[in-house]
C-alpha positions as CSV (number, residue, x, y, z in Angstrom):
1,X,99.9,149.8,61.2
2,X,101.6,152.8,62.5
3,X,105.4,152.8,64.0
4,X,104.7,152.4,67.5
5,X,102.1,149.4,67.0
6,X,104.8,147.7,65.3
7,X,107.0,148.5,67.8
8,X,104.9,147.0,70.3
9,X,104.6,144.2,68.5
10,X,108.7,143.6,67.9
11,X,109.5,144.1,71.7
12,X,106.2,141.4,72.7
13,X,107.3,139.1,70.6
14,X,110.7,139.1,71.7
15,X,109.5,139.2,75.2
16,X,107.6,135.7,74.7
17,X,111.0,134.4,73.1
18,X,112.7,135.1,76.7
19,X,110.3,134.0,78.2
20,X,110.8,130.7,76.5
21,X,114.1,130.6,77.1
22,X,114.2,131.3,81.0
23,X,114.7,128.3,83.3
24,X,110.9,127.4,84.5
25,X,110.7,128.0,88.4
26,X,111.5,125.1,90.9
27,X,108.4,122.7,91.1
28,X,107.4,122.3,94.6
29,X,107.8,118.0,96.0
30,X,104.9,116.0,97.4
31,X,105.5,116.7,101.1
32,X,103.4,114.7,102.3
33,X,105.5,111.4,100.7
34,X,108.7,111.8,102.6
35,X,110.3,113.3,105.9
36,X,113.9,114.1,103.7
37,X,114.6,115.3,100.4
38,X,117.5,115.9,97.9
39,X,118.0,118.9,96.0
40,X,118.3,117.2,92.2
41,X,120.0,120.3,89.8
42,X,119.0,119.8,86.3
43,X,120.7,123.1,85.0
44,X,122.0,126.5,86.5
45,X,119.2,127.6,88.0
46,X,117.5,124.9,87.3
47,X,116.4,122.2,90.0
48,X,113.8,120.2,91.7
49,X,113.6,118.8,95.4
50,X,112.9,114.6,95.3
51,X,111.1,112.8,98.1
52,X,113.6,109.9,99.6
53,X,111.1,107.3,100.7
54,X,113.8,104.8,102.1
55,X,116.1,107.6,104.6
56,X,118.9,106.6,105.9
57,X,117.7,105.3,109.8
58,X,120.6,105.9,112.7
59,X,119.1,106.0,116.4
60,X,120.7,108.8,118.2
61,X,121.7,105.6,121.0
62,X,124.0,103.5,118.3
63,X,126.3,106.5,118.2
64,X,128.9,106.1,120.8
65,X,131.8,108.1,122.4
66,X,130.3,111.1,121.3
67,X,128.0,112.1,124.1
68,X,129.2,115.9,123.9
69,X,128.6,116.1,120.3
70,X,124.5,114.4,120.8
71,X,123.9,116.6,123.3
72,X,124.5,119.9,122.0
73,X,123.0,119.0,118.9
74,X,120.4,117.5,120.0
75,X,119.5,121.0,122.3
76,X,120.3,123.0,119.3
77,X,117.7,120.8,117.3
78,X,115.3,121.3,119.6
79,X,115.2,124.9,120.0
80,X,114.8,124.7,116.6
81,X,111.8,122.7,116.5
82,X,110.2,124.6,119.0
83,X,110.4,128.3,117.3
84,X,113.6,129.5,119.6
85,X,116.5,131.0,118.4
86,X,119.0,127.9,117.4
87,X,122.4,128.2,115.1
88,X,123.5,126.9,111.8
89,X,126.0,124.1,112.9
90,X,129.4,123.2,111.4
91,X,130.4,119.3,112.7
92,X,134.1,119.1,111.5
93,X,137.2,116.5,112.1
94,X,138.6,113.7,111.7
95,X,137.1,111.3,108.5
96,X,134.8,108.5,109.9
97,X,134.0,109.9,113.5
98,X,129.8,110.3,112.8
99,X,129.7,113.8,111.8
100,X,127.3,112.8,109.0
101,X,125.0,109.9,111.1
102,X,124.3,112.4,113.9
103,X,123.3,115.0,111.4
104,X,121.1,111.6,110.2
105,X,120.3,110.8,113.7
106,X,118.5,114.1,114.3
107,X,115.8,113.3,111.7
108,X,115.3,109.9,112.9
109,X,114.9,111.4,116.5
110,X,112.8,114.1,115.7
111,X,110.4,113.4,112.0
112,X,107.7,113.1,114.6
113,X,107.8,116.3,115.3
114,X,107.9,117.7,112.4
115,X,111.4,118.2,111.1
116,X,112.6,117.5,107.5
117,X,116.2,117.1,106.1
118,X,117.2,118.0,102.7
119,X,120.2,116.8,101.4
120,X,122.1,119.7,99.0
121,X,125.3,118.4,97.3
122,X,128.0,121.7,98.3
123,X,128.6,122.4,94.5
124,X,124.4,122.8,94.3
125,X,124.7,125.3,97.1
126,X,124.4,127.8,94.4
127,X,120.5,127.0,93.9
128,X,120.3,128.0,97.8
129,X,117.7,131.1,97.2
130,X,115.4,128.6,95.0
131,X,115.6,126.0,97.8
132,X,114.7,128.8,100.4
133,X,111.9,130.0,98.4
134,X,110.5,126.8,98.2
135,X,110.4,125.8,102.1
136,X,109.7,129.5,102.9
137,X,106.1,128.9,103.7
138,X,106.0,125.4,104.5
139,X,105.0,124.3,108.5
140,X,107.3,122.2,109.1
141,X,111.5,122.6,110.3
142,X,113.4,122.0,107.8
143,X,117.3,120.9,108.4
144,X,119.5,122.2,105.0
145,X,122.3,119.1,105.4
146,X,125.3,119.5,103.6
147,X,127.6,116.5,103.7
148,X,131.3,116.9,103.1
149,X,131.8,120.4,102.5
150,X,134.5,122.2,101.4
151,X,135.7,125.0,98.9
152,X,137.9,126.2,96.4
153,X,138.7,129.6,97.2
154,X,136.6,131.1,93.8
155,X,134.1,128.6,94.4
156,X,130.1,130.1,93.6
157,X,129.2,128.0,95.9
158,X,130.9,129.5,98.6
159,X,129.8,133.0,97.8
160,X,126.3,131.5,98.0
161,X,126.1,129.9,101.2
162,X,128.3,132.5,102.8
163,X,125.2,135.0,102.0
164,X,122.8,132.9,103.5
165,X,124.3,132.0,106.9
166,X,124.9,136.1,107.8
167,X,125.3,138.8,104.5
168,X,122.8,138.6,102.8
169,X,120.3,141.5,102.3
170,X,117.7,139.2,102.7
171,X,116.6,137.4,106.1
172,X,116.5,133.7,106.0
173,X,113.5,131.8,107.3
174,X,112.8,131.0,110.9
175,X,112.2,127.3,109.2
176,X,115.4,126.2,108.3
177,X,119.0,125.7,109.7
178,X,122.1,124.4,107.7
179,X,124.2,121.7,109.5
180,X,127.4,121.2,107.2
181,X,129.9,118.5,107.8
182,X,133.6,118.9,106.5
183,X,137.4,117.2,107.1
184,X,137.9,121.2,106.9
185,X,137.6,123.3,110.5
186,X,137.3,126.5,108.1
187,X,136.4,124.7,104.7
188,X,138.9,125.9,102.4
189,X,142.4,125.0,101.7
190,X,144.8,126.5,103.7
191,X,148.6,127.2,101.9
192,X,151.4,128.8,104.2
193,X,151.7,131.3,102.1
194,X,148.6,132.2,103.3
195,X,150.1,133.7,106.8
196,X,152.8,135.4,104.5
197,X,150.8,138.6,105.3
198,X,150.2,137.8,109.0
199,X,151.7,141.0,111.1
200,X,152.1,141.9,115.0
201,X,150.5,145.2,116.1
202,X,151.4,146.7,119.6
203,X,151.9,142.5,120.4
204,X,148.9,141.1,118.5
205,X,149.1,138.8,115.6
206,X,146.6,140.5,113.0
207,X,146.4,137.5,110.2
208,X,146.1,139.0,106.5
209,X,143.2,139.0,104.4
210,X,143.5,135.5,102.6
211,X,143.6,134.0,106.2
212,X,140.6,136.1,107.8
213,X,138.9,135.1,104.4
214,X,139.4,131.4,105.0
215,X,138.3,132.0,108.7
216,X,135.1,134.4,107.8
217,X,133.1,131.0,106.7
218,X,132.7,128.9,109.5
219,X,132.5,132.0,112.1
220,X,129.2,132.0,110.8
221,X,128.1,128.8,111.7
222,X,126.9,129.4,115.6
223,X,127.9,126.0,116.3
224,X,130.7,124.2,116.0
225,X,131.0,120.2,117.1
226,X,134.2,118.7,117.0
227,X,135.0,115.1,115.8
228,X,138.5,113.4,116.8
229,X,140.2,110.0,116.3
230,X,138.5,107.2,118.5
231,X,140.9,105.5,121.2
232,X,141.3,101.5,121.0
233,X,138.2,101.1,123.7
234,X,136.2,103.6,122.0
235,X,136.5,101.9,118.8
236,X,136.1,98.5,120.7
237,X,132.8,99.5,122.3
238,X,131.6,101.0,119.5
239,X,132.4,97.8,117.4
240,X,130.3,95.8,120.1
241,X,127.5,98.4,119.5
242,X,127.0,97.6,116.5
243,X,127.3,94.0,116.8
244,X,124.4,94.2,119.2
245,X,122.1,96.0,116.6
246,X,123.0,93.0,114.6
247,X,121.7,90.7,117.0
248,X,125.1,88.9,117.0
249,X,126.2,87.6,120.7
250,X,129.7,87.7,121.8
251,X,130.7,84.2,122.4
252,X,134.2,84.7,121.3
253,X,135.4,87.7,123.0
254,X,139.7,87.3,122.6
255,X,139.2,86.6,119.4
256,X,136.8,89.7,118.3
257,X,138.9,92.3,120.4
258,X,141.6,90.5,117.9
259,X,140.5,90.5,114.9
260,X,138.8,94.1,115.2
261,X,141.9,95.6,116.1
262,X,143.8,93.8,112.8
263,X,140.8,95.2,110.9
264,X,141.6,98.7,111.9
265,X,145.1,98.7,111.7
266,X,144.6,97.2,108.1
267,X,142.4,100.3,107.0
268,X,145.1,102.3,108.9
269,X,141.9,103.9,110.9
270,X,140.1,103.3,114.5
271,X,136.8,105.1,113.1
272,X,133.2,104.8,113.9
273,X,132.8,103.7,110.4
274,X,136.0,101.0,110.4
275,X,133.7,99.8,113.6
276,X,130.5,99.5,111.3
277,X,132.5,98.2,108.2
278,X,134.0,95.5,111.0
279,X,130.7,94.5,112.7
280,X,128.9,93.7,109.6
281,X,131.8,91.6,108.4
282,X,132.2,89.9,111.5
283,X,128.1,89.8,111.4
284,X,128.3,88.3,107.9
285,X,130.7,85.8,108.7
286,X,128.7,84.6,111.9
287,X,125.8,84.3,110.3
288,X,127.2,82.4,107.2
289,X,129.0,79.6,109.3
290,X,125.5,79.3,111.4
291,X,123.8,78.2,107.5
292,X,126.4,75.9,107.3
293,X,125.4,73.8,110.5
């Protein structure tokens, strides 16, 4: 066997070791057995979408005091689902105001027509381009639903998601839209030494890089929802709402406007979710003394 055979023969058999050691590519789900997924990450690079048979189910009409917010969604959504031109959307505020159960509210509103959620945890945003590949082909709309996102400011995951939304050399498919929700208006920390390098030019405040880096993120979502503390009324009616899904009748109204507002100001919070939280306690406990008779 001359040199260059067993040259050859070195560099294939080296090649089949790589090989072997290279992550295998993302297996494609059953999409047929689900209408929402979650991106499961094994290893870096490394992943696999799984079907969630039992989604969470929130009709767009149990979310209250946030007409504003359903609406533009809901027109943004359905651009979306009808091939127009729609935006990556960025619902940020206050803990507890339904940033994440209208983002759930969508899919239950619209599976029928075809759109799909997948749920990526924001430190598996790195595995984006795998996910994309995956979907890239696939009929249906798919909804990329980030929960609770923020950043550190070397994050990976940042660089990563900051490519797809609008940077990338790379187009991202027509199929698929990220809604991201965050405590975080521009999702990563923000020091006051960060405006240390802020300067005024001919009368105009120029902020300095670290603050047009913090900004540079969420200006590429093309929507942005707000989400802001309930008032007491808000957070009654919503409380009542949810009593009514329930199927819990008001018999006792002094004393539920009483002991919801006690709830609250124990949990130091008027929220959407306090309201929930309440209403199924207050649902338990009705229930429970009705056994008893």
């Amino acid at each position: 066997m001359g040199e260059l055979e067993q040259f050859l023969e070195r560099a294939e058999r080296l090649l089949r070791h790589v090989e072997e050691l290279l992550p295998p590519p993302p297996t494609e789900p059953d999409w047929n057995a689900a209408i929402a997924f979650r991106w499961r990450r094994h290893a870096p690079g490394q992943g696999r979408l799984l079907a969630l048979r039992h989604p969470h189910d929130i009709r767009l009409e149990r979310l209250r005091s946030l007409q504003r917010q359903k609406q533009l969604l809901q027109r943004n959504t359905r651009q979306f689902l009808a091939g127009l031109p729609a935006n990556n959307a960025l619902l940020w505020g206050s803990r507890g105001t339904g940033k994440s159960s209208l983002v759930k509210a969508m899919l239950s509103a619209y599976a029928a027509e075809g759109l799909r959620l997948i749920e990526v945890a924001p430190a598996d945003l790195v595995d984006l381009p795998e996910i994309i590949e995956l979907v890239w082909d696939r009929s249906e709309r798919f909804i990329l639903y980030c929960d609770d996102l923020s950043f550190e400011a070397d994050d990976p995951s940042y660089k990563a998601l900051k490519a797809v939304l609008d940077g990338s050399l790379s187009v991202a498919p027509d199929n698929l839209l990220i809604y991201a929700t965050s405590n975080r208006r521009h999702l990563l920390p923000e020091y006051l030494t960060d405006n240390a390098d802020s300067r005024l030019v001919d009368g105009e405040l120029h902020h300095g890089e670290a603050v047009e880096e913090k900004i540079s993120l969420s200006e590429r979502f093309g929507l942005w929802l707000s989400f802001h503390p309930f008032s007491q009324e808000a957070y009654l009616d919503i409380v009542h709402n949810w009593l009514q899904a329930f199927g819990v009748e008001d018999t006792h109204p002094e004393q539920l406007r009483e002991e919801a507002l006690r709830y609250a100001l124990s949990r130091g919070s008027r929220s959407g979710r306090v309201a929930w939280q309440f209403a199924r306690d207050w649902a338990g406990r009705v229930g429970l003394s009705e056994k008893r008779r």
